[in-house]
DRENDO-1510 file (C-alpha; in Angstrom, 1 decimal, always signed):
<recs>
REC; n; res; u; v; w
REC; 1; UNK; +283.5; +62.8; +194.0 .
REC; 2; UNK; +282.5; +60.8; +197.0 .
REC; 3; UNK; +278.7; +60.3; +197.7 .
REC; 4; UNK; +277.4; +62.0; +200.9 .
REC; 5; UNK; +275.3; +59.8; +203.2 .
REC; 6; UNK; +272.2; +61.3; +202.2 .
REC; 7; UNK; +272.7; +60.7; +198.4 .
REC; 8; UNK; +273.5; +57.2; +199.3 .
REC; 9; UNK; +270.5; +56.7; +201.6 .
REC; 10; UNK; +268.0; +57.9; +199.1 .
REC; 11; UNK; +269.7; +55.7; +196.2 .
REC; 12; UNK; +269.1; +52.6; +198.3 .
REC; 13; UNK; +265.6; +54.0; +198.9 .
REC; 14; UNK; +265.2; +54.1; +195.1 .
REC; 15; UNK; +266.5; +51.0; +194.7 .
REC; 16; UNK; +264.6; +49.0; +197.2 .
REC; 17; UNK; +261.7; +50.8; +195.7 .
REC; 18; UNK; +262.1; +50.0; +192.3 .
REC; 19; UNK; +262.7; +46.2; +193.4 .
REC; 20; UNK; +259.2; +46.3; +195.3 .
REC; 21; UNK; +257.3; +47.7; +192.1 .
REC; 22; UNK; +258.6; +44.9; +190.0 .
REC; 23; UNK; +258.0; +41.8; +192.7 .
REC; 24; UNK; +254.3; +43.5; +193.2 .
REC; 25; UNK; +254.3; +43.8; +188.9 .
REC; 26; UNK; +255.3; +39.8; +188.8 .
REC; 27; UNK; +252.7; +38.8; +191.8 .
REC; 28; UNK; +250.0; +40.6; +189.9 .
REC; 29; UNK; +250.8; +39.3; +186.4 .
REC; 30; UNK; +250.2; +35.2; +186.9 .
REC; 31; UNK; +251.7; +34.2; +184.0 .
REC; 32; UNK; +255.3; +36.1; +185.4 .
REC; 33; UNK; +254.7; +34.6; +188.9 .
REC; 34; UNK; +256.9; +31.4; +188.3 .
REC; 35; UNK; +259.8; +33.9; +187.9 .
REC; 36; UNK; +259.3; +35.2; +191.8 .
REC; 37; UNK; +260.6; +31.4; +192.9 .
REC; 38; UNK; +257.4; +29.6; +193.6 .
REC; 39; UNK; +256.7; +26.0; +191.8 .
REC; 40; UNK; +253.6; +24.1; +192.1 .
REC; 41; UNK; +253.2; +20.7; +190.7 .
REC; 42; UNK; +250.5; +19.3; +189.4 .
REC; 43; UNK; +249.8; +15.4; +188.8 .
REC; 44; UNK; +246.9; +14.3; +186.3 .
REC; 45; UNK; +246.5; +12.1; +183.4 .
REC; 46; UNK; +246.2; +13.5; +179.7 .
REC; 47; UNK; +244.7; +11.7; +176.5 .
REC; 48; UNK; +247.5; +10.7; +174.0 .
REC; 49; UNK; +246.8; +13.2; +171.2 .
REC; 50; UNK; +248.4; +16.3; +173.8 .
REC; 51; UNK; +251.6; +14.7; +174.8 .
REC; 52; UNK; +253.3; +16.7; +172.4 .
REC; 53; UNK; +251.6; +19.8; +173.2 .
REC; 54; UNK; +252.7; +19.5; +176.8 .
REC; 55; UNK; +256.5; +18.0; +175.9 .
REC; 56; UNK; +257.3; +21.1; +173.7 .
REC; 57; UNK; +259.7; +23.3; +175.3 .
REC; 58; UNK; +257.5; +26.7; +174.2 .
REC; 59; UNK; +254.5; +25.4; +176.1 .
REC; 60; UNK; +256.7; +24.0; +179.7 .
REC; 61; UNK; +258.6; +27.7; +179.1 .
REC; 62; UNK; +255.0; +29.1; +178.9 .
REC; 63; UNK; +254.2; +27.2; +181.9 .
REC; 64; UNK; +257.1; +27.4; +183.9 .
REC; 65; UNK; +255.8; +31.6; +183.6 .
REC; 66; UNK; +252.6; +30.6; +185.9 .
REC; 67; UNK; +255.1; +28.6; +188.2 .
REC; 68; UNK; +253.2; +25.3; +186.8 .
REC; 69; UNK; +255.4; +22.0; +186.5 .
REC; 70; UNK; +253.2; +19.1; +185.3 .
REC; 71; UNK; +253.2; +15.1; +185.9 .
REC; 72; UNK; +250.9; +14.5; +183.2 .
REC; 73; UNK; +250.7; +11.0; +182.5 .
REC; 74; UNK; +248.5; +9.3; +179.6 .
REC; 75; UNK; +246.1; +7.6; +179.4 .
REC; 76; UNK; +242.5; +6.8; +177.2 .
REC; 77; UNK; +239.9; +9.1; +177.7 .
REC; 78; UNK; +237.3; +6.6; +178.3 .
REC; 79; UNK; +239.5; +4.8; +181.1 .
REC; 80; UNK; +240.7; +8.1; +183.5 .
REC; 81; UNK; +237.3; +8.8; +184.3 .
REC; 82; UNK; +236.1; +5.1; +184.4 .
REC; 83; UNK; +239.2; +2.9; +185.8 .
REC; 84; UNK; +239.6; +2.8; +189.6 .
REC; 85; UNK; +242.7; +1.5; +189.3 .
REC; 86; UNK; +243.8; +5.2; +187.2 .
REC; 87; UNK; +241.2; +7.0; +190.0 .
REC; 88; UNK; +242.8; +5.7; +192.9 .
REC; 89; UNK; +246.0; +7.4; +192.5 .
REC; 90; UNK; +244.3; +10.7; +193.3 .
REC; 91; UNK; +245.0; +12.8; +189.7 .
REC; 92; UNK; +244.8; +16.4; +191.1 .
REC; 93; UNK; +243.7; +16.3; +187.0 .
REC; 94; UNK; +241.8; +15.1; +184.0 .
REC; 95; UNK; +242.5; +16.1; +180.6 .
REC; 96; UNK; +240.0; +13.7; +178.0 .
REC; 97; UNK; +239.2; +14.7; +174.5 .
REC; 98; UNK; +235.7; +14.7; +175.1 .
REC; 99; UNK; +232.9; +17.0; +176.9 .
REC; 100; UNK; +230.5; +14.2; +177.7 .
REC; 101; UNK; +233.4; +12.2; +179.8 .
REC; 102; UNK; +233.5; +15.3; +182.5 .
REC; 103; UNK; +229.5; +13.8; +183.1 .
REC; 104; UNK; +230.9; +10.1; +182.9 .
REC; 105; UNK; +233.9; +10.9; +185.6 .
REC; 106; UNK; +231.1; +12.4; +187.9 .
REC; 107; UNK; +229.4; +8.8; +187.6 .
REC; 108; UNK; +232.1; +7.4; +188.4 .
REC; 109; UNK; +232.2; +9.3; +191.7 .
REC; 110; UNK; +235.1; +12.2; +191.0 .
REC; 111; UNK; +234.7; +15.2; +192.8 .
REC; 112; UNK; +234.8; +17.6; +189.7 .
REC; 113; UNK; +235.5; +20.9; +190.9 .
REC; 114; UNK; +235.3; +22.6; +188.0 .
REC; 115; UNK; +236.0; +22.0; +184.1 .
REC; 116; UNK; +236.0; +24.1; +181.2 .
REC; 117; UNK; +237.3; +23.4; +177.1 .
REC; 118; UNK; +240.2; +24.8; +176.9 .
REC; 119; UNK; +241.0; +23.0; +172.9 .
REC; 120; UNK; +239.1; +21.4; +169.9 .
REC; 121; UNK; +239.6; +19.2; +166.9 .
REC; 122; UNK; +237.3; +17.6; +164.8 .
REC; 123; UNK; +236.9; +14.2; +164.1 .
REC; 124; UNK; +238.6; +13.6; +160.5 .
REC; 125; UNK; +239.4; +10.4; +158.2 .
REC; 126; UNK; +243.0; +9.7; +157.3 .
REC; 127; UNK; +243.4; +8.5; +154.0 .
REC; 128; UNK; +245.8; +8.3; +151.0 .
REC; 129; UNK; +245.9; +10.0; +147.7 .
REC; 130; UNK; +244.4; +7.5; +145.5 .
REC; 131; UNK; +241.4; +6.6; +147.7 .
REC; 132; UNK; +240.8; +10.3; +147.4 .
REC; 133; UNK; +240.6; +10.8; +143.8 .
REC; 134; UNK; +238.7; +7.7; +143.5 .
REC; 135; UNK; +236.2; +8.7; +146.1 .
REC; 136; UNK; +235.8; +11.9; +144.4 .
REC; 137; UNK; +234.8; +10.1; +141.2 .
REC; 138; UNK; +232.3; +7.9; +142.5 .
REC; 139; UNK; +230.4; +11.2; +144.4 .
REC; 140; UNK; +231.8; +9.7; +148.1 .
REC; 141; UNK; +234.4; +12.9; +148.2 .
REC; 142; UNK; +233.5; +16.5; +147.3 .
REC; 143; UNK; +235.7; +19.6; +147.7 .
REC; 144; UNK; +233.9; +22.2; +150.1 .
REC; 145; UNK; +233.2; +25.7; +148.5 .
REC; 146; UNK; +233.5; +27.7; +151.1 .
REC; 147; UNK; +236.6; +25.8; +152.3 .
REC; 148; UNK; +238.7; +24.3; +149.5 .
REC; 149; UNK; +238.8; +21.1; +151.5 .
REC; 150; UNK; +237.6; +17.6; +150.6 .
REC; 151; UNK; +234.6; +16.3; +152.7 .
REC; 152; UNK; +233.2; +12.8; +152.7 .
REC; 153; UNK; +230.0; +10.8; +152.4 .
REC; 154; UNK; +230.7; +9.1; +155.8 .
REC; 155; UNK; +227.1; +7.5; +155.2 .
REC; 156; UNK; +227.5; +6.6; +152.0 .
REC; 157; UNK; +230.9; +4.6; +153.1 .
REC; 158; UNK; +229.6; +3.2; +156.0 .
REC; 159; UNK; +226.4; +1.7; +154.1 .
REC; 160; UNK; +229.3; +0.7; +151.5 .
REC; 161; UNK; +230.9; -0.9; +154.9 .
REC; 162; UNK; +227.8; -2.8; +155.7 .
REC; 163; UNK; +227.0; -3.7; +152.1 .
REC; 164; UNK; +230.4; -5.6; +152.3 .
REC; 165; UNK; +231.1; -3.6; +149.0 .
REC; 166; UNK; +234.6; -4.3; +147.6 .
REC; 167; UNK; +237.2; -1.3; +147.4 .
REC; 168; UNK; +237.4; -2.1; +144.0 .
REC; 169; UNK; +233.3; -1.2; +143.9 .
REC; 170; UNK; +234.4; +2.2; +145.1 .
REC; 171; UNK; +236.8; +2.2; +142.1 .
REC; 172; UNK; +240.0; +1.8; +144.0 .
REC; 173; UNK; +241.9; -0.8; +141.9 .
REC; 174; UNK; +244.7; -0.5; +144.7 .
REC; 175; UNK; +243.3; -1.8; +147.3 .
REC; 176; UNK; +242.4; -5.6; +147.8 .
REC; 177; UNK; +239.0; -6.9; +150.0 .
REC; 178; UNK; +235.9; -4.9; +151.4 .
REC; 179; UNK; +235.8; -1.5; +152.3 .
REC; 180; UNK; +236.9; -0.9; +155.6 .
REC; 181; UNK; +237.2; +1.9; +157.6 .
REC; 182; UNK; +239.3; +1.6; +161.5 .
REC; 183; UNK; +239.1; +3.6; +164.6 .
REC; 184; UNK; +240.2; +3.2; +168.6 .
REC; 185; UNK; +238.6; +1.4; +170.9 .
REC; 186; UNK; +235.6; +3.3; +171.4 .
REC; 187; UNK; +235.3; +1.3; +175.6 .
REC; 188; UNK; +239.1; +2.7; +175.7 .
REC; 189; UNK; +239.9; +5.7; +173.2 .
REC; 190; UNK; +238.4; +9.0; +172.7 .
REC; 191; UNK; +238.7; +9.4; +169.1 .
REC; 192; UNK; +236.8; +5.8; +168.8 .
REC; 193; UNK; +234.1; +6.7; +171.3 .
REC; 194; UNK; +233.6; +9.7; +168.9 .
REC; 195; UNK; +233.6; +7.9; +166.2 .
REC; 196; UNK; +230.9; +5.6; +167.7 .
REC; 197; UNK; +228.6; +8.2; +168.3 .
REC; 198; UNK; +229.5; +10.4; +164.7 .
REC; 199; UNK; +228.1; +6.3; +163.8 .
REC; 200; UNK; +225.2; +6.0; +165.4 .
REC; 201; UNK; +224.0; +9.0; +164.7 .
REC; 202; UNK; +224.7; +8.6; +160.8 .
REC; 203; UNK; +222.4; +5.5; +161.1 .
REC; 204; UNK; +219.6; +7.2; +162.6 .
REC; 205; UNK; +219.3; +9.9; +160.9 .
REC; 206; UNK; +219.5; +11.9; +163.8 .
REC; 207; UNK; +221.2; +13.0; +167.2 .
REC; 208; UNK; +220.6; +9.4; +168.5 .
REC; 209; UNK; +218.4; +9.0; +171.3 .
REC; 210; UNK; +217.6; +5.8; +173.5 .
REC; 211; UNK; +214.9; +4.9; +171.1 .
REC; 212; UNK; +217.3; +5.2; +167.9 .
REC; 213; UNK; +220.1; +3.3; +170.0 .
REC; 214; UNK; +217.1; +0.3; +170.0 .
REC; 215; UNK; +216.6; +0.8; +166.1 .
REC; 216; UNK; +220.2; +1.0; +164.8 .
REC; 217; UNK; +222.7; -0.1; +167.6 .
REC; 218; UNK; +223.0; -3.5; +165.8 .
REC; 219; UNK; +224.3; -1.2; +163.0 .
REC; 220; UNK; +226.8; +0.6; +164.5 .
REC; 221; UNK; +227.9; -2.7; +166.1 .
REC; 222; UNK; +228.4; -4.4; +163.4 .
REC; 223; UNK; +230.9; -1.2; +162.1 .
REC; 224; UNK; +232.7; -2.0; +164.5 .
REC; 225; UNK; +233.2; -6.0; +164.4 .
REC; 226; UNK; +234.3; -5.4; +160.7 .
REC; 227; UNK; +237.2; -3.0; +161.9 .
REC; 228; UNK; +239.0; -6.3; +163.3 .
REC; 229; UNK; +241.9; -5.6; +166.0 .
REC; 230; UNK; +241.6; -1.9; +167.3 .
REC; 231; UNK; +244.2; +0.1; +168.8 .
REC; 232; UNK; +243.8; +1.2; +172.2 .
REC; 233; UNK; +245.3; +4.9; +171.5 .
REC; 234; UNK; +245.3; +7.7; +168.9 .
REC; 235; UNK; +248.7; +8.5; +168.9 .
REC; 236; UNK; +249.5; +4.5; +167.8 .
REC; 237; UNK; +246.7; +4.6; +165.4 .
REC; 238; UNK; +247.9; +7.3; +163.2 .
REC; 239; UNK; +251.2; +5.6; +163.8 .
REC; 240; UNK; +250.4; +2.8; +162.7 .
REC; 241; UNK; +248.9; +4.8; +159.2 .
REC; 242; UNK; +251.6; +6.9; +158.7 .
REC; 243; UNK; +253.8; +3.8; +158.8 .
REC; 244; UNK; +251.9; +1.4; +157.0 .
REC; 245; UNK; +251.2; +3.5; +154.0 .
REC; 246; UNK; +247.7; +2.9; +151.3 .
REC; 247; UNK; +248.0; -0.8; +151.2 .
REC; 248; UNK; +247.7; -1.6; +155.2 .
REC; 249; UNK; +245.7; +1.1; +156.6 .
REC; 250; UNK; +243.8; +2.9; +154.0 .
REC; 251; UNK; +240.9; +4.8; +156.2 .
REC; 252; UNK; +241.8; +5.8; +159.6 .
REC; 253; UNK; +239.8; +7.7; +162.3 .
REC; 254; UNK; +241.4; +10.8; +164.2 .
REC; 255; UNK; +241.8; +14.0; +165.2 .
REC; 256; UNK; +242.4; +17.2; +162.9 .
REC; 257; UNK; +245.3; +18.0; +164.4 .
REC; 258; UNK; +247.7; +14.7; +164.5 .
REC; 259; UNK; +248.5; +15.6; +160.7 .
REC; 260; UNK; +249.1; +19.2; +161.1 .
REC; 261; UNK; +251.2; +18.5; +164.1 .
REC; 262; UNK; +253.4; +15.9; +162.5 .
REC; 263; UNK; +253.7; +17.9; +159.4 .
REC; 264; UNK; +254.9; +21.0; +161.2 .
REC; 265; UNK; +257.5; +18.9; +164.1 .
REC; 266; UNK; +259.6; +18.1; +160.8 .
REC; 267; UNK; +258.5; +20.4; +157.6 .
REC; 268; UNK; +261.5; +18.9; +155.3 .
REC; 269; UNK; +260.2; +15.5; +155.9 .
REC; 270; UNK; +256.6; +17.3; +155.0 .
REC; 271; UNK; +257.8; +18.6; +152.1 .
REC; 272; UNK; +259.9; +15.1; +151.1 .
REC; 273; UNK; +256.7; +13.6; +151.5 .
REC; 274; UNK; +254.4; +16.1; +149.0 .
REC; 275; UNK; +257.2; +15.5; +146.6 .
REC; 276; UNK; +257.5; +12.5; +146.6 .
REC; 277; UNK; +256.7; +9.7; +144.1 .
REC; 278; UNK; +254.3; +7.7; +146.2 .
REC; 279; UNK; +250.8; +8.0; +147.7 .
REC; 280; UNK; +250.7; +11.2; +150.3 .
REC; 281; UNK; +248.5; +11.4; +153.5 .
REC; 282; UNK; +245.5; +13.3; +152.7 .
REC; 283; UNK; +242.7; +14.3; +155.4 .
REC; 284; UNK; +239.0; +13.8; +154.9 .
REC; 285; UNK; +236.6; +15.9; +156.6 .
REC; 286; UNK; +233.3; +13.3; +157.1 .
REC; 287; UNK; +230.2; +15.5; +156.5 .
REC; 288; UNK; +228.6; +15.7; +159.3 .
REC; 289; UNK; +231.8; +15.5; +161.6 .
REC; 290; UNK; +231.4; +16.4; +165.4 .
REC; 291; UNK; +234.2; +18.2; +167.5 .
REC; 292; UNK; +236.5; +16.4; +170.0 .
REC; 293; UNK; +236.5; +19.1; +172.8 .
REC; 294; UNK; +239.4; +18.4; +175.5 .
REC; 295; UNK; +238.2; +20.1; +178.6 .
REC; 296; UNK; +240.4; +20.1; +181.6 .
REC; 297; UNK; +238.2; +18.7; +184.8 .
REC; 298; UNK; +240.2; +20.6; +188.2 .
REC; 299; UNK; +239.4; +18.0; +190.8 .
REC; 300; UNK; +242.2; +20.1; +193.3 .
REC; 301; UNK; +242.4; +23.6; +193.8 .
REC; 302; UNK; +245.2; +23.8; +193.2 .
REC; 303; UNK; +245.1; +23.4; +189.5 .
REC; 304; UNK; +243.3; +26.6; +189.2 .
REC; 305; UNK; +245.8; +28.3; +187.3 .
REC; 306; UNK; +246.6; +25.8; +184.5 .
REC; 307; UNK; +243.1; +26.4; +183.6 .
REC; 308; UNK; +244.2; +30.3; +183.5 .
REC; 309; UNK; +247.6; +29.5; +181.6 .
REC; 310; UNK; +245.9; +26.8; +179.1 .
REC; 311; UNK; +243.5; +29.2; +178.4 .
REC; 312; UNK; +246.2; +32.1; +178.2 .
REC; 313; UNK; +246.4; +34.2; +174.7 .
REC; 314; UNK; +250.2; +32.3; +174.1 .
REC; 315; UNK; +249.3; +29.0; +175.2 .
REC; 316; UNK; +246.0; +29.2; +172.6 .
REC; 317; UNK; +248.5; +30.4; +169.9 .
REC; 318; UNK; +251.3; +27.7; +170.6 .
REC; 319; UNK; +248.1; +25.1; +170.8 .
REC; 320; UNK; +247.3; +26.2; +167.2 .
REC; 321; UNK; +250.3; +27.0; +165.5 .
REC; 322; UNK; +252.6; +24.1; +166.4 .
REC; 323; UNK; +250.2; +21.6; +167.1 .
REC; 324; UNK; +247.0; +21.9; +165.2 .
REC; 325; UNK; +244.8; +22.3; +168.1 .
REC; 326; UNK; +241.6; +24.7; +167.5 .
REC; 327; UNK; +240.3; +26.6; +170.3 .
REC; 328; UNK; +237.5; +26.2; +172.8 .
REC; 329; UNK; +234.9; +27.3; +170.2 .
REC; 330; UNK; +236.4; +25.2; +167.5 .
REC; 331; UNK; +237.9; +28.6; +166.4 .
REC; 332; UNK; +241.9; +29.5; +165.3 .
REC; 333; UNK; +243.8; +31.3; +167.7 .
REC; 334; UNK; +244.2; +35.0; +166.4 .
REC; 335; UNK; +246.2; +36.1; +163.8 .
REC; 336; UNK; +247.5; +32.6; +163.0 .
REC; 337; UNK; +247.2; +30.6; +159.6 .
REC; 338; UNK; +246.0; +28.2; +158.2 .
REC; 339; UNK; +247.2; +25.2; +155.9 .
REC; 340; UNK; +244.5; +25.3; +153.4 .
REC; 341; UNK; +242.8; +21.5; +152.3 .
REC; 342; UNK; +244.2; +20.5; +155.7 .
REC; 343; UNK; +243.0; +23.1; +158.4 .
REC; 344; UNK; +240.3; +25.0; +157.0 .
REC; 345; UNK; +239.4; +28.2; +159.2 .
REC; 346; UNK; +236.1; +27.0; +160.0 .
REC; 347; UNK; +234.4; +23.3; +159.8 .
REC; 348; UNK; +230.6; +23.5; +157.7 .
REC; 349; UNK; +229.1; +20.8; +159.0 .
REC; 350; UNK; +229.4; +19.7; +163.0 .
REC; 351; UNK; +226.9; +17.3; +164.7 .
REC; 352; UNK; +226.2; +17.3; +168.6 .
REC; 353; UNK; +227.0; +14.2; +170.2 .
REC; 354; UNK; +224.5; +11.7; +172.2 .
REC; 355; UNK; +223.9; +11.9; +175.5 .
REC; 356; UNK; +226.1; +10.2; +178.3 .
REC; 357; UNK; +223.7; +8.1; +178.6 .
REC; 358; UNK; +223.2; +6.4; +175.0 .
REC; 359; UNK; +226.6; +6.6; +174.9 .
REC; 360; UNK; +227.1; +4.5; +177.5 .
REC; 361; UNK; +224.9; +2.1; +176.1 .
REC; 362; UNK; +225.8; +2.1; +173.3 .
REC; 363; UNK; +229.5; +1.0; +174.6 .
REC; 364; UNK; +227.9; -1.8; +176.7 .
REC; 365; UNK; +227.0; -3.4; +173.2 .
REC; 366; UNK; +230.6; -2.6; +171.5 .
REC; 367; UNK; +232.0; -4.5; +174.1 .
REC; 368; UNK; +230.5; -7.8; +173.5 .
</recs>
């Protein structure tokens, strides 16, 4: 039966109708507006530890639904908001892995717009099996009750450290020399700046102040001069643990999440690894630890809604579940789990960090 005009006109008046309630649907839903056509791209520089939050096809997808394409390049916490030669090229962006460097970009002269912590992870020691159990003998190591994971004298081991106690003192047989613990660069890397401050802090007694800095910078400096060569990034560091097994890196400094995210890119290999004859990875949580919070500092306008997207329901929950990251509050994203021993739901024991200020001298005096 044909169709009269006036059927036909009102079907097209349907249709066209329709169509306009789902474009004004996608233009008020931001994280559907990439779908109407429109790209924005964004240029900024990220710390290591999130390139493979950022390179994982869910997150871009995720992304791509705000109509958000990044040029996220990395580089060390410490330098992006110090280095003129990173400054210069106009990021639109910074994404560090610490709170205190959106106060040390403004002193370097960046126009922060805004900036807000959109993930977490706590400082943690990377260790082996072995060291574990023996640490747990000697009273260094102690399971959490609350938590079922294993937390660490990081006082104890760093007076052991200054001591220039043996491994062998500590009743690890394995291992050959002093006691020795490694981080990053704390004048380049994030997770060594924390680190350097967890320190100082430790040697005070206290959340270290100018006047404690006097008393026990020597301390914390000499720490660090017993740590030899440091790696400039996070990413190489636990590299260069996971690769070089008990015997060449048997304490390493890093984030919570670099395990948990290697573990769940490839879980045969995770498993291989549990099963297997030799010494297995094992995370420390020091007692007090502080939190590494990555805020993103929006120098452009423009960068508005990654702030909205990172901070998205989806993007929190991809941030946990496939990469270990906690969220702003140091929290897990909502019905998600967690690996117990290795990512406990909540951390006991979390120490604020110095000011800006003492921090900054106190990486004057790591530098020399």
């Amino acid at each position: 039966m044909a169709l009269s005009r006036r059927a036909f006109g009102l079907g097209l008046l349907a249709a066209a109708a329709a169509g306009t309630g789902g474009y004004l649907t996608l233009k008020d839903r931001p994280e559907f507006r990439g779908y109407l056509g429109s790209r924005t791209h964004l240029f900024g520089f990220i710390g290591g530890e999130k390139q493979a939050f950022l390179a994982d096809p869910d997150v871009a997808h995720a992304l791509g639904g705000y109509g958000l394409e990044l040029d996220a390049r990395v580089a060390g916490s410490v330098e992006m908001v110090r280095e003129s030669a990173l400054l210069t090229q106009k990021p639109q962006f910074l994404w560090p892995s610490s709170s205190i460097m959106v106060d040390l970009a403004r002193k370097s002269g960046v126009a922060v717009r805004n900036d807000q912590v959109v993930l977490n992870s706590p400082i943690v020691v990377y260790t082996w099996g072995p060291v574990v159990e023996a640490l747990k003998k000697s009273g260094l190591v102690t399971v959490s009750a609350k938590g079922g994971y294993n937390q660490l004298d990081l006082k104890a081991l760093l007076d052991a450290v200054l001591t220039g106690r043996n491994w062998s003192d500590l009743g690890i047989g394995e291992l050959y020399g002093r006691t020795r613990i490694v981080s990053t660069d704390p004048n380049r890397s994030n997770s060594g700046f924390m680190f350097a401050g967890l320190v100082l802090s430790l040697m005070s007694g206290d959340v270290a102040t100018q006047d404690l800095l006097a008393r026990h910078g020597e301390e914390a400096r000499a720490i660090f001069r017993s740590m030899g060569l440091k790696s400039s990034s996070s990413g190489k560091l636990f590299d260069q643990y996971i690769a070089g097994g008990l015997g060449a890196e048997p304490m390493v400094v890093g984030y919570e999440n670099q395990l948990v995210e290697w573990a769940l890119a490839d879980p045969a290999r995770w498993q291989r690894v549990q099963a297997g004859a030799g010494a297995k990875p094992e995370i420390l949580y020091p007692r007090p630890t502080v939190y590494s919070a990555h805020p993103l500092i929006v120098i452009d306008p423009t960068v508005d809604p990654l702030l909205d997207a990172l901070t998205s329901p989806k993007l929190q929950e991809l941030a946990w579940s496939k990469h270990g990251f906690r969220g702003p509050l140091g929290t897990v994203a909502a019905g998600s789990d967690t690996i117990a021993g290795v990512r406990p739901a909540e951390i006991e024991a979390v120490l604020p960090m110095p000011s800006a200020d003492v921090m900054l001298a106190l990486l004057s005096q790591l530098e020399v």
